[in-house]
C-alpha positions as CSV (number, residue, x, y, z in Angstrom):
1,X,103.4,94.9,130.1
2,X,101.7,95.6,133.4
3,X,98.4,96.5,134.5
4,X,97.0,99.3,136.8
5,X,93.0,98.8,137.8
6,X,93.1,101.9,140.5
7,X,89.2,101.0,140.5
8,X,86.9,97.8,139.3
9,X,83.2,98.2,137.5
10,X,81.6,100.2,134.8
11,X,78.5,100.9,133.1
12,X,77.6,99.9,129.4
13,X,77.1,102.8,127.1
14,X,77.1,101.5,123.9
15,X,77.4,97.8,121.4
16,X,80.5,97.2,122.3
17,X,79.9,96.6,126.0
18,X,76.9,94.3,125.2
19,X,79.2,91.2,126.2
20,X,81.7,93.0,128.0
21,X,84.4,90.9,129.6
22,X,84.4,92.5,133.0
23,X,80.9,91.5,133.4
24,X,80.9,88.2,132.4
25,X,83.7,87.6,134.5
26,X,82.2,89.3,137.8
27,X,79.0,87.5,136.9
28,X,80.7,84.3,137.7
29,X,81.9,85.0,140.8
30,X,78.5,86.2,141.9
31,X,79.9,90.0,141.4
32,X,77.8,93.1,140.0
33,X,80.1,94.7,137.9
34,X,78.3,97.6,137.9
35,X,79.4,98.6,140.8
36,X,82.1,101.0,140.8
37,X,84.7,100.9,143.5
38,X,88.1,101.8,144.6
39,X,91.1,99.0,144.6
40,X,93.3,98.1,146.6
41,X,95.8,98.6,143.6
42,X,94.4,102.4,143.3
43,X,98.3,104.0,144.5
44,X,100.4,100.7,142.6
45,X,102.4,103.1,140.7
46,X,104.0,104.7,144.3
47,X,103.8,101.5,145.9
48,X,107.5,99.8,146.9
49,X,109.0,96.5,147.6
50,X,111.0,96.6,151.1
51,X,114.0,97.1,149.5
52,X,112.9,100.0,147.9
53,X,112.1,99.7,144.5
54,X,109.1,100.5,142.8
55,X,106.5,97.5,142.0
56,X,105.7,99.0,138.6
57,X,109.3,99.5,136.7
58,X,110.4,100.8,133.4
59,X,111.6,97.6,132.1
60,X,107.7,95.8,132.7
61,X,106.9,97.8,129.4
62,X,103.7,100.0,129.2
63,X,101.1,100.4,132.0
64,X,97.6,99.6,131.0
65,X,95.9,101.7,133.0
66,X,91.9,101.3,134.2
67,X,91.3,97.6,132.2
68,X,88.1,96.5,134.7
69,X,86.3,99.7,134.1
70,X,87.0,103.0,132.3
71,X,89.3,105.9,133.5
72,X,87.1,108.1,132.6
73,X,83.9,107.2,134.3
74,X,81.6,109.5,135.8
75,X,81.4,107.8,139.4
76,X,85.8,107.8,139.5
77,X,85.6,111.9,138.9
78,X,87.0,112.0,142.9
79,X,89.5,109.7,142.8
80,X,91.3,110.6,139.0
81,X,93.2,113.6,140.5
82,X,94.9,111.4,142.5
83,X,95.8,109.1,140.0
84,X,97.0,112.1,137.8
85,X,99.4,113.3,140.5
86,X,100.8,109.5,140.8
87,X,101.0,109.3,136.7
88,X,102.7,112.9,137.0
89,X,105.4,112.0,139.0
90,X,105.9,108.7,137.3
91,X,107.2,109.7,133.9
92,X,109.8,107.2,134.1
93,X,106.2,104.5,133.5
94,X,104.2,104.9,129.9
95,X,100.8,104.9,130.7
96,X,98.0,103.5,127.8
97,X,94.7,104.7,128.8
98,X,91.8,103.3,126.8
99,X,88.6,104.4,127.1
100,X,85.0,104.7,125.3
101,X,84.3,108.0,126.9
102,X,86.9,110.3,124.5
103,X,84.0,112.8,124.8
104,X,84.8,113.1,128.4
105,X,88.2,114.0,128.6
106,X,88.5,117.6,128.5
107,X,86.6,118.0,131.9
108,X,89.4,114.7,133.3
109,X,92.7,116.2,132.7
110,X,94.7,117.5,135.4
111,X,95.3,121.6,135.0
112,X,98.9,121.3,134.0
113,X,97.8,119.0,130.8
114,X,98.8,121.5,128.7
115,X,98.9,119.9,125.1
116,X,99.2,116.3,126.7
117,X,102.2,114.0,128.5
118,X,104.7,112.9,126.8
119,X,104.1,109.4,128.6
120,X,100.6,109.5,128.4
121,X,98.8,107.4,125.2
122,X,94.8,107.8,124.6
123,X,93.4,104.8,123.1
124,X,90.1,105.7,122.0
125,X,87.7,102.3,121.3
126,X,85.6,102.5,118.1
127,X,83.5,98.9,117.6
128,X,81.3,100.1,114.9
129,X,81.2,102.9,112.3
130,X,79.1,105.0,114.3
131,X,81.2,104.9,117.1
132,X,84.2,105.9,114.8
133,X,82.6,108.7,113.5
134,X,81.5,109.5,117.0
135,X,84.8,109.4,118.6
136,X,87.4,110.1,116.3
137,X,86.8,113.1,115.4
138,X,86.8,113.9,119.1
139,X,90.3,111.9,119.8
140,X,91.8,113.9,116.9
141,X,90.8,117.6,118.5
142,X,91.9,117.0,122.1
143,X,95.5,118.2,123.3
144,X,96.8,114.4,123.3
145,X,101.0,113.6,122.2
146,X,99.7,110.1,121.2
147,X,96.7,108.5,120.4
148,X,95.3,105.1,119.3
149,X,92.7,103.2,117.9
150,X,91.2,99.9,119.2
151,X,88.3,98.3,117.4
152,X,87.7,95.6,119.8
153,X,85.3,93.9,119.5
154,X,85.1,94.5,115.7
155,X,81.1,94.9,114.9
156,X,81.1,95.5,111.3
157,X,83.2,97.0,108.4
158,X,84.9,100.2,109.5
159,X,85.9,103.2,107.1
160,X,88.4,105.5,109.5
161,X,90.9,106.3,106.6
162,X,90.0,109.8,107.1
163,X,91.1,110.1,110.7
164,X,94.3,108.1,109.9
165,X,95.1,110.3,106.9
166,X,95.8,113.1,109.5
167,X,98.9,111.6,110.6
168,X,97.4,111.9,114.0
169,X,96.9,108.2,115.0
170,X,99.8,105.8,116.3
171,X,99.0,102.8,116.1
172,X,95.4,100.7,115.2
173,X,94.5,97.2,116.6
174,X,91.1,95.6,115.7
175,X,89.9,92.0,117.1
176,X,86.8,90.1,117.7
177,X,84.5,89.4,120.8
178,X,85.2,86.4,122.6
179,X,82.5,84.9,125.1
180,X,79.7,82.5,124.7
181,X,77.5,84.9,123.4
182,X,80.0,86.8,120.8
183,X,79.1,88.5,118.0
184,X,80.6,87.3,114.2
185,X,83.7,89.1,113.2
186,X,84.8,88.9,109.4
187,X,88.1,88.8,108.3
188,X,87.4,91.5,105.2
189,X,86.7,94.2,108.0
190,X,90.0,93.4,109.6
191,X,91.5,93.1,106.1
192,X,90.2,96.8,105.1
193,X,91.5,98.5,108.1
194,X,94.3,97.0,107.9
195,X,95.0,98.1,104.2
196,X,93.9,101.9,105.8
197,X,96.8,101.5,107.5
198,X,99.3,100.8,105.0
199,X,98.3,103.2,102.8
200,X,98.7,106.1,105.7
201,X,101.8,104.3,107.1
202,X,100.1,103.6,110.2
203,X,101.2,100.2,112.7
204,X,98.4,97.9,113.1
205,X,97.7,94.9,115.1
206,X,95.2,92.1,114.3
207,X,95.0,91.3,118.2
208,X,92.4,88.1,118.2
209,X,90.1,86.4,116.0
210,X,87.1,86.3,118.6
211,X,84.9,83.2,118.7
212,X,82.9,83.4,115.7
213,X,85.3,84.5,113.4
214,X,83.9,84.4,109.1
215,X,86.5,84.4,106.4
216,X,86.2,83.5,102.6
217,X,82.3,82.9,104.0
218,X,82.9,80.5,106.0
219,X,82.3,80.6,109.8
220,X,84.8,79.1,112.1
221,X,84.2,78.9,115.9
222,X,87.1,79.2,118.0
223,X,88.6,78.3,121.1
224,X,89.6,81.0,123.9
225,X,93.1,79.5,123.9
226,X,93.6,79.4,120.0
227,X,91.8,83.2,119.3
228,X,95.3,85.1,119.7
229,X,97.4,82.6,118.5
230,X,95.8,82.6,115.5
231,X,95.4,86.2,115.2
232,X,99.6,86.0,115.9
233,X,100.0,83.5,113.2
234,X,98.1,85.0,110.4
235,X,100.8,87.4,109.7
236,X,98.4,90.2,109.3
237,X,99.9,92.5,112.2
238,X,101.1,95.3,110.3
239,X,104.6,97.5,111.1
240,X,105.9,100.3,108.3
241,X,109.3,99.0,106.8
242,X,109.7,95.8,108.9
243,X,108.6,93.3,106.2
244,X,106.3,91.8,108.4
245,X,103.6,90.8,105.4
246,X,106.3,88.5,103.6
247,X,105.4,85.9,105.3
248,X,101.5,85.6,104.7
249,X,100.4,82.8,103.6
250,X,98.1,82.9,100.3
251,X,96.9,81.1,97.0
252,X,96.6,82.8,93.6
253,X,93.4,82.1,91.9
254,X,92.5,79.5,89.5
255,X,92.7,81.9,86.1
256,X,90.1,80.8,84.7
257,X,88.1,80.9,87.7
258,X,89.4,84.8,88.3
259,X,88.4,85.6,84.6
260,X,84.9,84.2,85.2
261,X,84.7,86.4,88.4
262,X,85.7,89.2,86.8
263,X,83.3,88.7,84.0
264,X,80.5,88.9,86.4
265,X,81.6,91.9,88.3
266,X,79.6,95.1,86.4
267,X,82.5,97.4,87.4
268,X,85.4,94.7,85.8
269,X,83.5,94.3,82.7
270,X,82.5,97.5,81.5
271,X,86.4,97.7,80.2
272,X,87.2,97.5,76.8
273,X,90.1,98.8,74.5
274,X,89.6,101.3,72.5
275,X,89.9,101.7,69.3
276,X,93.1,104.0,70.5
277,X,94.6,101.4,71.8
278,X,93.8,98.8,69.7
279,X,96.0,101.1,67.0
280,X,98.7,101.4,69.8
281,X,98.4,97.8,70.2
282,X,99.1,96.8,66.1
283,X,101.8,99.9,66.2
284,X,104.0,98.9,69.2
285,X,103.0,95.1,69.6
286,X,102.3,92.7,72.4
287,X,105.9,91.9,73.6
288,X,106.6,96.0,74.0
289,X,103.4,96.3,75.8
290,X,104.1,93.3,77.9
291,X,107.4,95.7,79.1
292,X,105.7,98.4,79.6
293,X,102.9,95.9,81.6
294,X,106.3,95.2,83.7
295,X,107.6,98.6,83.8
296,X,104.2,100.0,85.2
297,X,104.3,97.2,87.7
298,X,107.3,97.4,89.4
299,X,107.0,101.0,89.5
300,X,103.6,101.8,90.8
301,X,102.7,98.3,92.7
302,X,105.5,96.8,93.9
303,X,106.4,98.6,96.7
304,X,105.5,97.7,100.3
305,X,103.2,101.1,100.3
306,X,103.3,102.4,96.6
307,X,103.0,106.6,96.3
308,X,99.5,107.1,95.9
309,X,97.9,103.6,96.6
310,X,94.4,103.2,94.6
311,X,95.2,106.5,92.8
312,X,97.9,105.2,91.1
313,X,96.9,103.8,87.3
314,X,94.7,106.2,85.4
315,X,91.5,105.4,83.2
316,X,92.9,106.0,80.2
317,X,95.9,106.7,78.5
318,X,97.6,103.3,77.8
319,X,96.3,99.4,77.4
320,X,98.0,98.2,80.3
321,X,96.1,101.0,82.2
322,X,92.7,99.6,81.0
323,X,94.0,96.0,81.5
324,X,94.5,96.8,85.3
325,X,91.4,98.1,86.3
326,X,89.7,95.1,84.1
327,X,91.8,92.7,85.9
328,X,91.7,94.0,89.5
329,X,95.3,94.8,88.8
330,X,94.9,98.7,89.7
331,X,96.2,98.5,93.2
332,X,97.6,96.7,96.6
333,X,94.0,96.7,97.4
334,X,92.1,95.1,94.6
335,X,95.4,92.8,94.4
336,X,94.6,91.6,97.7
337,X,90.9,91.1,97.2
338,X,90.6,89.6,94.1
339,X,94.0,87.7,94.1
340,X,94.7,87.2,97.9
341,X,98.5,89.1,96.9
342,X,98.5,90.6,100.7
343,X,98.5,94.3,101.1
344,X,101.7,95.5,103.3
345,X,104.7,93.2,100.7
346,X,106.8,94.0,98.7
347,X,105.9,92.2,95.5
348,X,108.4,88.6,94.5
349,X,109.4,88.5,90.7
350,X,107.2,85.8,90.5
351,X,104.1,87.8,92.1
352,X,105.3,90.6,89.5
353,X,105.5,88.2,86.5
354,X,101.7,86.3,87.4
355,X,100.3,90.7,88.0
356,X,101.9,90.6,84.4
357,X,100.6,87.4,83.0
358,X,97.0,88.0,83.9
359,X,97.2,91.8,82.7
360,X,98.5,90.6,79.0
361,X,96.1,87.5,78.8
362,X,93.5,90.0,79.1
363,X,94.4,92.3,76.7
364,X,95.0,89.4,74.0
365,X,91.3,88.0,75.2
366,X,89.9,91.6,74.3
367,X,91.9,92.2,71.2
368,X,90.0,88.7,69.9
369,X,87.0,89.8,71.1
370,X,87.2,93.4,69.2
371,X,88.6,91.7,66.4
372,X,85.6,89.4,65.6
373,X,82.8,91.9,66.6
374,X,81.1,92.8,63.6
């Protein structure tokens, strides 16, 4: 990775600059970081050592380009062209452009932009819903090869699995605020975009905790040192095919426990056999249905990304079916919220069997229960 800050400052437009980094930092030094000027750095990508080779080289990995302010700020409208013609004849270089000013790009790109650079990624920052709904839709019209997502820092519970059902986005990361002053980030927001993700087959990185970070309700405040490495060592990074969930680590629920949580959920509850299946249940048995419990399991959940994820087990039709949506057994999603199974894994035999276990011990609790109403 190497960085390219062809000018330093910015102005906050919107929540997620509230604690912005470059400020805090500035402010330090006795620095306004609203003030916008040129680098020294500004022509790095042309610049040489005396033997000849370029500073910035292929090998160094991407070139995060404009990190101290935004490359498409207003006051840097006179010095972008030149940083176009230096990114033009670097193609060799990947540049990643992030930026909360997506709406500005149109007037920024160089003439020959044509449908976008093949070296060129737009990162467009989304910290809150209304800054998804703002920018996305934006990033997604714009003549771009490849775009990203970065909620950073993560301000609340994000819905963009519209935007990534286009097939459009490359890549997601999300993370919290870091700072004295940061802002809570909850691990169910991360969670949920996360599962987006899998569902559209989209990478995703869980970059940082931030220093308030909340998960299972409880608030944990974190050192600057430990809020990537623990981001890292979660597991919940995210890449299609590479089997990077398997190693997650996570507890079943307590059954009894689960079956008093579902009892108290109004959505869980309101499932009950019919009298349909009840007769399928006395015709075919428990053991068959227990097969078919099986059956339905490895075929529709077990995958890493099963076909049609949350669509996947109807309303009706079969006990098994009921038993899922009674049981939070329905999909990878309610799997991972109501029995920590992480989204993104292929399912063990022994994740299969418990999914299996928990769907049949609900069906025998409601064929009591039907049995002895009156």
């Amino acid at each position: 990775m190497s960085i390219w800050n062809p000018w330093h400052g910015c102005h906050k437009i919107s929540p997620g600059c509230a604690h912005c980094y470059v400020y805090r930092r500035d402010e330090s030094i006795g620095k306004d970081a609203s003030v916008v000027a040129k680098t020294a750095e500004y022509d790095l990508p042309l610049k040489k050592y005396r033997q000849g080779e370029y500073k910035l080289r292929p090998e160094d990995g991407t070139v995060f380009t404009c990190m101290t302010s935004d490359f498409f700020l207003e006051d840097a409208d006179d010095w972008r062209p030149g940083c176009w013609d230096m990114i033009r004849e670097r193609t060799d270089l990947h540049f990643h452009i992030i930026t909360k000013r997506i709406d500005r790009f149109e007037q920024c790109v160089p003439p020959d932009w044509g449908d976008g650079w093949d070296h060129v990624t737009v990162c467009s920052t989304c910290e809150n819903q209304d800054r998804t709904d703002c920018r996305l839709p934006i990033l997604l019209s714009l003549p771009i090869r490849h775009r990203e997502v970065i909620a950073e820092p993560m301000l609340g519970e994000i819905d963009m699995a519209k935007y990534l059902a286009t097939g459009l986005i490359e890549h997601v990361t999300c993370g919290g605020e870091s700072g004295p002053d940061a802002r809570p980030c909850d691990f169910r927001w991360i969670q949920e975009v996360r599962r987006e993700c899998i569902r559209c087959g989209v990478p995703f990185t869980f970059k940082q905790t931030g220093a308030v970070f909340i998960k299972d309700g409880k608030t944990y405040r974190v050192d600057r040192k430990d809020q990537i490495p623990q981001a890292r060592k979660s597991g919940y990074s995210y890449r299609p095919g590479a089997g990077s969930a398997e190693a997650i680590r996570y507890r079943l629920p307590e059954r009894g426990e689960l079956f008093a949580r579902l009892s108290r959920s109004a959505f869980r509850s309101r499932f009950h056999l019919s009298e349909k299946d009840r007769a399928y249940l006395a015709e075919k048995g428990m053991e068959t249905v227990r097969r078919h419990a099986e059956e339905l399991i490895a075929s529709r959940l077990a995958a890493e990304n099963p076909e049609n994820d949350g669509k996947q087990t109807p309303m009706k039709g079969h006990p098994v079916f009921i038993a899922q949506h009674a049981t939070a057994c329905c999909c990878r999603s309610c799997l991972e919220k109501w029995h920590h199974i992480p989204a993104g894994k292929t399912l063990t035999e022994a994740e299969q069997a418990y999914i299996a276990d928990v769907l049949m011990e609900w069906i025998e609790k409601e064929r009591n229960r039907q049995e002895t109403v009156p």
